[in-house]
N, C-alpha and C positions, 0 to 999 in steps of 0.2 A: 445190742439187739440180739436175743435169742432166740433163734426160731423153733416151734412147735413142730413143727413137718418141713422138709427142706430137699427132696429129695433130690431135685434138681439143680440145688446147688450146690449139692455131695457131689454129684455129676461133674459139673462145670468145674469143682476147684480140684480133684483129683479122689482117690485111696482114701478116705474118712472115717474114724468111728465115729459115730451120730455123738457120741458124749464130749469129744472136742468142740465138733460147734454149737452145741448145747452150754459150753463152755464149761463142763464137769471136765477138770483138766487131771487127765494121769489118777490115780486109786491110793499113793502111800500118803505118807507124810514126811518123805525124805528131802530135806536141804532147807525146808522152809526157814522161817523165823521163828514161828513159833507149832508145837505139836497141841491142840485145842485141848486145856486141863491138865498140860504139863506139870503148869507151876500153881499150884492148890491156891497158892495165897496172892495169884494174883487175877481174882475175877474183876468183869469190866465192872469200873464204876457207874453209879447211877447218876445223870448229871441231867434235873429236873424231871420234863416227864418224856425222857429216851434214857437212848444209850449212848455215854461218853466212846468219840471216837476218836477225838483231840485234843488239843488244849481249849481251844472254846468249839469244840461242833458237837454236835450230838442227833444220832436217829430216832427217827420220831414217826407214829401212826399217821397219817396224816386222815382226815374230815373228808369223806364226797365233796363237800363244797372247795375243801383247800388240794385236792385233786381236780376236781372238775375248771380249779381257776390255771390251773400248771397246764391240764391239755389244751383250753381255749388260748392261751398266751400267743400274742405271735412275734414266735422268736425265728429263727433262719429254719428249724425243721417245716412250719405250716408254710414260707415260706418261698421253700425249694420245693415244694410237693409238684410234680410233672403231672397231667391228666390220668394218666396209668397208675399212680400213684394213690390220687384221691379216690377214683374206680372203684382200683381193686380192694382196697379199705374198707368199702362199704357195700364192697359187691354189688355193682351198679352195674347195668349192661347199657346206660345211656352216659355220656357227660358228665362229670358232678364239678360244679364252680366252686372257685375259694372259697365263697361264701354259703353254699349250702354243708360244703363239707366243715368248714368252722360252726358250724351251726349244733351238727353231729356229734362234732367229735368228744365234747366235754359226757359224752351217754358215757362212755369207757369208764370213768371211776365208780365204784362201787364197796359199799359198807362188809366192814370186815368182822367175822364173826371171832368170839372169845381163843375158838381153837388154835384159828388160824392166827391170832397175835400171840399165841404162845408157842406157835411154834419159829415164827418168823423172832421172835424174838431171843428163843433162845439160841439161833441160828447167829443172830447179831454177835448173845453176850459171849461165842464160842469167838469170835474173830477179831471183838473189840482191845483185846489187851494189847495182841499185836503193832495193833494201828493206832492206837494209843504211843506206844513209844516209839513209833516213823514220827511220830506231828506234825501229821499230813496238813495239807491247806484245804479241809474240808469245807463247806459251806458251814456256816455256824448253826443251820437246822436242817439234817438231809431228810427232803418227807417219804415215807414210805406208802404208796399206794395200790389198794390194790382194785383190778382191774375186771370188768365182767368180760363174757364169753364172747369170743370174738375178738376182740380188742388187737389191734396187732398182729392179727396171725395166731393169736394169743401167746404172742411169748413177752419174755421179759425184755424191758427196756426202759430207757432214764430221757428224760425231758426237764433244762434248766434245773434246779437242786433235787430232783424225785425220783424214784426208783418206781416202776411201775409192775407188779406182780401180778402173774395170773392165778387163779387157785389151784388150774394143775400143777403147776410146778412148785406150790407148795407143800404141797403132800405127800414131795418127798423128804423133806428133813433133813435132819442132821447131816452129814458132809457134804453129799451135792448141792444142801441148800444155803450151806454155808460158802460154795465153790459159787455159785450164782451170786451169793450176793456181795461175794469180792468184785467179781465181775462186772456188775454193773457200779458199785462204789467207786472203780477207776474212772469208769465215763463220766461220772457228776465230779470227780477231784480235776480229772483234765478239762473239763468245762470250766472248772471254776481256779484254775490255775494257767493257764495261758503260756507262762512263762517256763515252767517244768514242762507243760507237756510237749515244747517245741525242741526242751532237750532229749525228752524219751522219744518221741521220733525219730530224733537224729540217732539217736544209740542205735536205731534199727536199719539207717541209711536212708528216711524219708526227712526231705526239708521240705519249707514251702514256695508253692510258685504258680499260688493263683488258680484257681477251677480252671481248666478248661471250657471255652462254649463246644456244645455236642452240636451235629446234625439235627434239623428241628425229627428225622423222622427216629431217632434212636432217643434225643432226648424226650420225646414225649412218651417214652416206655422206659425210662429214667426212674431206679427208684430208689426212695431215700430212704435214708439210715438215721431214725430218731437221733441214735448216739452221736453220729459223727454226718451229719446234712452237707456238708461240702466234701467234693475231692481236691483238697485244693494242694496237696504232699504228693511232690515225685521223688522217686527212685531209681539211679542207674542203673542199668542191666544192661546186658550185651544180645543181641539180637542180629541175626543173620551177620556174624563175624561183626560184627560193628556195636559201639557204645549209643546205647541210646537211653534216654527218661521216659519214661511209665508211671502213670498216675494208675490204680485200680478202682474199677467203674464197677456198679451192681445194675442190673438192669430186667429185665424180661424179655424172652423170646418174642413175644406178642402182644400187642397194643390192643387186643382183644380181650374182653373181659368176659368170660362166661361166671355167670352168678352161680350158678347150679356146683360149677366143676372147678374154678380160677381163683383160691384163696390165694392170697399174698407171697406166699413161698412158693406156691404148685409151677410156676413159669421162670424162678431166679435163675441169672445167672452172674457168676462175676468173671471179668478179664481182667489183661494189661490194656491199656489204652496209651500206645506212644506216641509220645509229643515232642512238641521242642522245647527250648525256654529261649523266648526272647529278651534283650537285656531291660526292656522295661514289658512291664503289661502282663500278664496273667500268659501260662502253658498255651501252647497251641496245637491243638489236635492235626497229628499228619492222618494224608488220609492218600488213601489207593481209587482215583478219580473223584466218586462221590462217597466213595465208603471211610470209616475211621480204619485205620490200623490198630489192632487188637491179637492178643498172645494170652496165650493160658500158661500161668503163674508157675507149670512143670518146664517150660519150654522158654524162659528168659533166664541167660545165665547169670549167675553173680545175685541172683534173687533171693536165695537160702542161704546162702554165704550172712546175708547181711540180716534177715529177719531170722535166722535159725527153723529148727523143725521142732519147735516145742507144744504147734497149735499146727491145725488146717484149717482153720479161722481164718482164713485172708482178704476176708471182700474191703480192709479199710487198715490204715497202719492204726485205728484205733483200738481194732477186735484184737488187732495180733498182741498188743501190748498189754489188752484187760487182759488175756488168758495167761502169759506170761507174769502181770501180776500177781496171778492165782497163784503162780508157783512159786513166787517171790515170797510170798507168805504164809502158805498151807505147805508148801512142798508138794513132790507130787514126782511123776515120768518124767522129768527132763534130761532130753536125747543133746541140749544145744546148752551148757551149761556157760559159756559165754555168755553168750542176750540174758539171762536171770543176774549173772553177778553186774553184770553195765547195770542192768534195772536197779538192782538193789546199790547200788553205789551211790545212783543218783538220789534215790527215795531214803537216804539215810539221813538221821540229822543233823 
């Protein structure tokens, strides 16, 4: 998920250039795998009506109608959605139910004009040759959709095999746009590989251990991340001299929705949330009487040790790792050249 406006949660996670969590990672093209038209004679192949990005996947436009069937899907994202959640989405200052908001939500796709598949496309055929030779565990059709105003926050982001684009952020091109759509390509690969993406977690120090249940009054200003809908990954850290596990929550200051003033980003915020792990059963949230215990991601030690400082991306071990994939492939600033060569180790064939 790439947010459009975030100011608050530039805030909440420390020191950010907006282009980190935009996910435009770093400006060169040093260490990557490949420099985009390096090698003249090796353009992506065309494989039917996309672009080959594996041995059988390939990106592809996708239909209103084969968008509109991806956002009504109910998969664990429509499914985690908290009231503040569905709210603030549709900018409601009343309630909105599962079902009026499932109702909604399929309005988001929208018919893509001739420019803009030439540009999203050429954007593909700059980063397909790469990822052609990782052979990656792509979906065999990743659809590309794109999204009307509003949508999201209007940023980008991926639901089950789709990449969802808004038209601002196509209009930038060429590297950023090509930096976006590695971006979101990790979240539909680790979706749809289960079994890689629980070893790139672990490269970063996040295993799993079950969501946490929140407080009903924090989790109903709970909000979810299309990409990655569960916290269900904790991570060591040391806390007040002592070792403790931290799951990282996104959430909002306020369970209040002003329609006028309260888009989607305007109130984010992310922590640590420390837990326990009990030896059967899902994390469990300690808490200081009725409160959760929560730490901002500067102030838990042993935290950057383990995720590196390649991204300020950290509401999820899934952002940290798409942005890190950026670099894994385009090259780019990397300050934590550890976490890129783990990543690329395991992404090799």
């Amino acid at each position: 998920m790439l947010p459009a406006a975030c100011a608050a949660l530039l805030r909440s996670i420390g020191s950010v250039t907006r282009g980190a969590v935009l996910g435009v990672v770093g400006i060169g093209l040093v260490g990557g795998l490949i420099a985009p038209g390096a090698q003249g004679d090796d353009s992506a192949p065309a494989h039917g009506d996309g672009i080959a990005i594996g041995p059988a996947s390939r990106i592809v436009f996708a239909t209103v109608a084969e968008g509109r069937a991806v956002l009504e899907a109910d998969d664990d994202f429509l499914s985690r959605l908290s009231p503040f959640d569905r709210a603030v989405r549709l900018r409601a200052a009343e309630p909105v139910s599962p079902e009026a908001f499932k109702a909604r939500v399929g309005e988001g796709a929208a018919e893509w004009t001739a420019a803009e598949r030439d540009r999203v496309r050429a954007a593909a055929a700059a980063v397909a040759p790469a990822l052609v030779r990782l052979a990656l565990p792509f979906p065999e059709r990743v659809l590309l959709v794109k999204t009307a105003p509003g949508t999201e926050g209007d940023a980008a982001f991926t639901r089950g095999p789709a990449i969802f684009l808004p038209e601002r952020m196509m209009r930038r091109g060429g590297d950023p746009l090509e930096r976006l759509l590695l971006h979101e390509l990790f979240h539909v690969l680790s979706r749809a590989a289960p079994g890689l993406r629980e070893r790139l977690y672990a490269a970063i120090g996040f295993v799993a251990c079950g969501a946490p249940a929140l407080p009903p009054g924090l989790d109903a200003r709970r909000i979810t991340n299309p990409d990655a809908p569960t916290n269900a990954h904790c991570i060591r850290i040391e806390h007040g001299g002592r070792p403790m596990w931290a799951v990282p929550i996104l959430f909002s200051e306020s369970a209040i929705v002003d329609p006028a003033t309260r888009g989607l980003f305007a109130a984010m915020r992310s922590q640590l949330l420390l837990v326990a792990r009990p030896e059967e059963g899902p994390a469990v949230a300690l808490l200081d009487g009725e409160s959760v215990r929560m730490v901002d991601f500067d102030s838990a030690g042993g935290f950057f040790d383990q995720v590196g400082r390649n991204t300020r991306y950290l509401i999820h071990p899934e952002e940290i790792l798409a942005d890190n994939f950026v670099l894994v492939v385009l090259g780019g600033e990397i300050r934590t050249p550890a976490v890129t060569e783990r990543l690329r180790r395991l992404l090799q064939p």
